[in-house]
N, C-alpha and C positions, 0 to 999 in steps of 0.2 A: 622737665617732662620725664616721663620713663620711658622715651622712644630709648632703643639699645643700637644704634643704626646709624646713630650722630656722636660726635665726638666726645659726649658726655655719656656715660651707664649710665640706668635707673638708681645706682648705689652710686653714684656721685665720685666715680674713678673715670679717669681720661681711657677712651676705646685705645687699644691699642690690638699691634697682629695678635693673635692668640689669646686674645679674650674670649674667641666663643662666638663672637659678635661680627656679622659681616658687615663692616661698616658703607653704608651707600656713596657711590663713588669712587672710593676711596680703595676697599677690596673685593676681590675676584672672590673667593669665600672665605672663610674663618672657619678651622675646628676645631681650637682649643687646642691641639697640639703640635709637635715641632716632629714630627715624622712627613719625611716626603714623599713618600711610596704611596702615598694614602688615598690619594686621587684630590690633596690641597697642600699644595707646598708649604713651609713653616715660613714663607716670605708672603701667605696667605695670597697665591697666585693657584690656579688652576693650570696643570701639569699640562706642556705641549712636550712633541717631538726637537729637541732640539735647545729643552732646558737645562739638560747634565743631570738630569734625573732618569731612573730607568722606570717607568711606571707601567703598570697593570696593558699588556699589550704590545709592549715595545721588548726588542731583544738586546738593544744596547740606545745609548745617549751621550755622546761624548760632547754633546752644546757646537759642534762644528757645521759647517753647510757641506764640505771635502767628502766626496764620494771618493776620494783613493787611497782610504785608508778601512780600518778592519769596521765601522761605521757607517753605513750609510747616510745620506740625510732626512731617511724613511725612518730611521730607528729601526733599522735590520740590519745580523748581520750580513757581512761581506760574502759574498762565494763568487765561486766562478760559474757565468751563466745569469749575472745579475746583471753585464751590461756593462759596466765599468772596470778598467783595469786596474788592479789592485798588483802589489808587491809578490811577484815571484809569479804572475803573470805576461804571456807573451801579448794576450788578445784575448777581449771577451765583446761579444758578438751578441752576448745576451740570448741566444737561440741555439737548440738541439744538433741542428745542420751539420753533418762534418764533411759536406760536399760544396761549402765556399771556403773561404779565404780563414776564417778560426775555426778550428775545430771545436768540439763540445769539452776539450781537455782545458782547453784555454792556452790551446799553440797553435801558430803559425802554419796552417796546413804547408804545406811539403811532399814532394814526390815521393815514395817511399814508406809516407805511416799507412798506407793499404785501403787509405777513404780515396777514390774520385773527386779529383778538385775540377768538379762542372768548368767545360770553356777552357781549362787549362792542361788537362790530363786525358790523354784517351785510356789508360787504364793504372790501377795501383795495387799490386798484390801485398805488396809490404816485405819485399824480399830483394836481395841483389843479383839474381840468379838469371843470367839469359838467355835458360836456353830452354824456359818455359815462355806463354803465352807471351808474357807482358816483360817488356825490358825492363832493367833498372834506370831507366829513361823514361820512364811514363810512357809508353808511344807499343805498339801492338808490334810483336814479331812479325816480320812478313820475310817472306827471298828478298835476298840482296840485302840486308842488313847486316851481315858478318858476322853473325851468330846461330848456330845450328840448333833448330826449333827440334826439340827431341820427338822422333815417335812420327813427324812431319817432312823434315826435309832430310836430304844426304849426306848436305855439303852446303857449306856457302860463303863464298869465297867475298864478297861484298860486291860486288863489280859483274858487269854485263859479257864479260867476254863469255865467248863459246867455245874458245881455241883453247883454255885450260883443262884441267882435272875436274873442272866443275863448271856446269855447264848455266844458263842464265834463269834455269826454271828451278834451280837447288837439287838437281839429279846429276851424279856421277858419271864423266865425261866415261863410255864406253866404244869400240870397234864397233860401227854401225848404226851411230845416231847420228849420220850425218854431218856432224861438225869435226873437222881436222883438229885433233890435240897436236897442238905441236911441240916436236920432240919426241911423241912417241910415235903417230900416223905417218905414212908418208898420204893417205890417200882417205878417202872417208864417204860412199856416197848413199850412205842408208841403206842399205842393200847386203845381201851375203851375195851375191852373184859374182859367181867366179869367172864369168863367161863377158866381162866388161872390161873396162879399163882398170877398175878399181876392185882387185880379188878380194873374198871373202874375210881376208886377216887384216883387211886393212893396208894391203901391200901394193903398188902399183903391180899392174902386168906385164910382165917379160916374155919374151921367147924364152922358153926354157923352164918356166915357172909349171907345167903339167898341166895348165888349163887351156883349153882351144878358146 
């Protein structure tokens, strides 16, 4: 016969790949030639992801299924933000996000790179400095922390006393706030009233002291 489709040509030569001829059954197509870029492999297969061929569409093909390497099994390549962690990768997250757990660099979020890690950080400036807003602790300046919130507080001594040089609201223990510094008051009752127990300097009252 001159069917060209069976193991026999119409010129009386055995079909073989690269005749030209898609043999039925047998191949996926036939185009006469042995280039495999061509959209039919020279093994007369039609090109998948995942043959070790790079074809029309695809960015790479390394024939593996290994998403951890510069390859995916999409026939793309590798980056960060595809989802899978590749080599010189902390974390990929595959999403934009730098307010979980990977950032969009593909590291390990951390206190300190200046994103808000949601539920875990109440704030991140990206500095080590405490004596603005934000500690280098993640967690929000406030009094009593023992660090002096510039342009905000006085003083801040970490600790609740009243009786020191700084007193429990981050204001500098003075003559007349009512709270005894001690060591330097003998007396202290909010008052300048010299005409009490406790005189205007801060001094107990004596006989002799010039105030009735």
């Amino acid at each position: 016969n001159a069917d060209a489709t069976d193991s026999c040509l119409g010129d009386c030569t055995l079909a073989t790949c690269g005749d030209g001829f898609v043999r039925a059954g047998i191949e996926a197509c036939d185009d006469g030639n042995d280039i495999d870029d061509d959209g039919c492999t020279n093994g007369c297969a039609l090109p998948t992801c995942g043959d070790g061929i790079v074809q029309d569409g695809e960015e790479c093909d390394d024939a593996n299924l290994s998403n951890a390497d510069a390859c995916l099994n999409t026939c793309l390549d590798a980056h960060c933000g595809d989802g899978f962690v590749q080599d010189g990768e902390e974390c990929d997250d595959g999403n934009a996000d730098n307010s979980d757990a990977c950032l969009n660099t593909c590291e390990i979020a951390m206190c300190g790179d200046g994103f808000v890690q949601q539920g875990v950080e109440q704030c991140d400036d990206g500095n080590d400095v405490n004596t603005d807003a934000c500690l280098d602790s993640c967690i929000w300046a406030a009094c009593g922390d023992g660090f002096v919130h510039d342009g905000f507080e006085a003083c801040d001594d970490g600790n609740l006393s009243n009786a020191d040089g700084c007193l429990n609201h981050c204001v500098a223990a003075t003559c007349g706030d009512g709270f005894v510094q001690l060591g330097v008051e003998a007396c202290d009752d909010g008052n300048f009233d010299d005409t009490d127990s406790c005189a205007g300097l801060c001094e107990l009252a004596i006989c002799g002291d010039g105030f009735v």
